[in-house]
C-alpha positions, 0 to 999 in steps of 0.5 A: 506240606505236611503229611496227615496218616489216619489211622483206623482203630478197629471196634466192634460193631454194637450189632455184635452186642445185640445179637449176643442178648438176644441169642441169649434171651431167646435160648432162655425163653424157647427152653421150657417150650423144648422141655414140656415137649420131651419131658417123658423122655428125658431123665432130668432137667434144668427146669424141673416142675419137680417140687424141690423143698422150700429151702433149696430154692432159697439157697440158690439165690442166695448162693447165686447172689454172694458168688455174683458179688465174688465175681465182681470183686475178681473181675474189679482187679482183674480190670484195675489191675495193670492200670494201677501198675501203669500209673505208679510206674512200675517197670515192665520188668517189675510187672513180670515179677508180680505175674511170677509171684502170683502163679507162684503163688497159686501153684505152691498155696493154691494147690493146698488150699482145696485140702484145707477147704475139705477139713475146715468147711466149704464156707469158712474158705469162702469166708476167707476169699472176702477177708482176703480182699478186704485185706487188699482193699483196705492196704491200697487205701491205706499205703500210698504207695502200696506193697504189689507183691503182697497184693499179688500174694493174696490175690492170687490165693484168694483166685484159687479159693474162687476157683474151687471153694464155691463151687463145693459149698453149693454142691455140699448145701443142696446135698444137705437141704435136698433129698432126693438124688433126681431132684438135687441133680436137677437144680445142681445143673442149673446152678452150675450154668447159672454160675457160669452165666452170672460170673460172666455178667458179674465181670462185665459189671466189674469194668463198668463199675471200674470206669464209672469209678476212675472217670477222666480224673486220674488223680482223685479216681485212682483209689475209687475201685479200692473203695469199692472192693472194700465196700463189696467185700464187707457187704459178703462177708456179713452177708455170709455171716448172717446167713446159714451156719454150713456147719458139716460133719468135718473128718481128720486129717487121717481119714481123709488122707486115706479116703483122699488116697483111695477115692481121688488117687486110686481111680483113674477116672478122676485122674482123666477128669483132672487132666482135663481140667488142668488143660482147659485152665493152661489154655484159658490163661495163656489166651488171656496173656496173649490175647491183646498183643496177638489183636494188635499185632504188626502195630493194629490198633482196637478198643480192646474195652470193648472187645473184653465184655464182647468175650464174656458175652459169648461165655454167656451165651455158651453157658444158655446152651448148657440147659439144652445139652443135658436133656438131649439124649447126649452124653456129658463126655461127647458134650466135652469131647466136641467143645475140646475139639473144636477149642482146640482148633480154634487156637490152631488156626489163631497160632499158625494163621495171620487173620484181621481183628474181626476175624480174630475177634469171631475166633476168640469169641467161639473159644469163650463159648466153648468155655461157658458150655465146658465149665458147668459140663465139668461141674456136672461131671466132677459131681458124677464122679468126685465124692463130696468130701473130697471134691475142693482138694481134687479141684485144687490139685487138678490145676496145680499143673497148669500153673506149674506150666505157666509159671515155667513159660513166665520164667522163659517169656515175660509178657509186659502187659496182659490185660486191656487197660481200664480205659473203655476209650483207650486205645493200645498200641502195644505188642508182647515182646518176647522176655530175657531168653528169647526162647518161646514164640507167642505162637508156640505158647498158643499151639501148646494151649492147643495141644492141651486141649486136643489132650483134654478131648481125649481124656473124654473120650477115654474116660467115656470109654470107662464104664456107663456114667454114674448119673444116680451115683451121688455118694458120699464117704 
């Protein structure tokens, strides 16, 4: 007589879904009710009723639109990625190597790209985040079996791009097109949570336009999300062709240097604010290495397709939060302060505490909140305190740290896989073996992410105990 084991694979529960939305539509709807009743006491707003000019609103939607698409094609490979690696059966080890090239590869030209976005214009550079992909999209339709170690190489360049190129092309335009420093701070908070909350939704549509893609015929659907990737770049790169010139007054090399040395190196408060940053972006990628093989360990098993957009979701409904903060009467440093502390603690427990998946899932889900409430919280403060000119190689420096970090711990422990397969139906079973040293635990990884982010708290703190907050300081070189 034969022996039946069921095995229960964890999901979460569409209610889950549903109550994120609606949090979200709600913190959206009673906001402007919040805002008419403390307007004479606030300074500024997400949803000012200030006449901004005509072509500042137009501005937004367009940017909002092309970094929606950016978004998308991100999150394409980010899905797709390890599933094309699966299927033309590269070797654990191999993959290793592709992740060590990419980190490489953000840390050595990453770091560089912020200054030559500085000298050459914010726009090119994003012009050259969707050559970029075109570039790869256009190579894996082409090869049949194409060259990873390249893709990875332009990827990750174009990643880094992402990172800093657009976020400084949105600063620099509403500088151009807005005059008045309260107005063009007004619709700069705004654009800041709508990136955050857009580039959530947008990655959420990339898995969905992944699966629709490669559908249940491997075979014929494997190059679909090439197809699309290459479609999508195309479509940005006319769209940013035709639309707005963004031709800047550009310095040289020497000037900047100089003005770099003194604005950026000389102020000590940049260096807080960078550090922070360096440790919110050490901790985002160690959990998103970590993640799924911490969700299954001790050979549990869960739909980790449907845990990825539940993870968004909740970045989503951090980043509606955001609105709200900046018209109480509540300092950006003590904002951030909080989030870190609070992130911070959340690792802990995940590092040092065996929880079940649904608790697991509640814990990720708070970290990712946390992180759509931090994101436009820094953007507010690097405006604060980031001259303009100089804004994308502060940005790109800042991270150059935490890839140094993770590219060290990938040379000690080698994940074999990282993120959730395409498959919204499939299942893992997995677990994240420790590499060739044996030398760093899972949880360990997780605590220095933790450590980082208790470092970050405290940058705030100090940076708050600094001087008053520049709020009318929109200067230039």
């Amino acid at each position: 007589m034969g022996i039946v084991i069921e095995t229960f694979i964890w999901e979460p529960s569409s209610s889950v879904f549903i109550f994120i939305f609606f949090s979200s539509f709600l913190l959206l709807s009673l906001f402007p009710f919040y805002l008419s009743k403390h307007a004479p006491t606030t300074k500024s707003s997400a949803f000012s009723d200030h006449p901004f000019s005509s072509s500042s609103p137009r501005f937004q939607l367009y940017f909002l639109l092309l970094y929606s698409l950016a978004s998308v094609l991100e999150g394409l490979w980010l899905v797709y990625g390890e599933f094309e690696l699966v299927y033309y059966g590269i070797s654990k080890e191999d993959t290793v190597t592709f992740m060590l090239i990419g980190f490489g590869a953000a840390l050595f030209v990453g770091s560089l790209l912020g200054l030559v976005s500085d000298l050459i214009g914010r726009k090119k550079t994003c012009l050259v985040f969707f050559i970029l992909h075109l570039i790869v999209g256009i190579w894996k339709m082409v090869a049949p079996s194409p060259s990873f170690w390249l893709a990875n190489l332009c990827l990750s360049s174009a990643t880094s791009i992402f990172s800093f190129s657009f976020e400084t092309w949105a600063v620099v335009e509403h500088d151009k097109v807005d005059s008045k420093p309260g107005h063009r701070q007004d619709i700069l908070n705004e654009t800041f949570w709508l990136m955050t909350f857009f580039e959530s939704a947008s990655l959420i549509g990339s898995q969905v336009i992944g699966n629709w893609m490669v559908g249940g015929n491997l075979e014929k659907g494997i190059g679909s999300p090439s197809i699309a990737a290459t479609l999508l770049a195309i479509l940005g790169i006319a769209c940013m062709s035709r639309h707005y010139d963004g031709t800047t007054k550009i310095m040289t090399f020497k000037d900047y240097g100089m003005s770099f040395s003194v604005y950026i190196l000389g102020d000590r408060r940049i260096w807080l604010l960078a550090c922070a940053q360096a440790c919110l972006h050490f901790s985002i990628a160690v959990f998103w290495i970590l993640w799924a093989p911490t969700l299954v360990a001790d050979g549990r098993e869960a739909f980790l397709g449907l845990i990825y957009p539940c993870l968004l979701g909740a970045r989503m409904l951090g980043s509606t939060v955001f609105p709200w903060l900046i018209n109480a009467s509540l300092r950006t440093e003590d904002c951030l302060t909080c989030a870190f502390v609070v992130q911070a603690f959340l690792l802990s427990i995940i590092a040092y505490d065996y929880e079940e998946i649904g608790v697991l899932v509640t814990q990720f889900s708070l970290y990712h909140a946390c992180i759509g409430l931090i994101l436009p919280l820094l953007a507010r403060l690097r405006t604060m305190y980031v001259p303009n000119e100089l804004r994308g190689g502060m940005i790109s420096l800042s991270l150059a740290p935490a890839n140094a970090a993770i590219l060290f711990i990938l040379m000690q422990v080698c994940p074999w896989l990282i993120y959730a397969p395409i498959n919204i139906c499939m299942h893992v079973f997995f677990m994240l073996q420790r590499g060739y040293y044996r030398t760093i635990e899972n949880s360990t990884m997780i605590a220095f992410a933790a450590v980082g982010l208790f470092m970050a708290a405290g940058c705030m703190y100090v940076l708050k105990r600094c001087g008053k907050q520049p709020y009318q300081n929109w200067h230039k070189l």
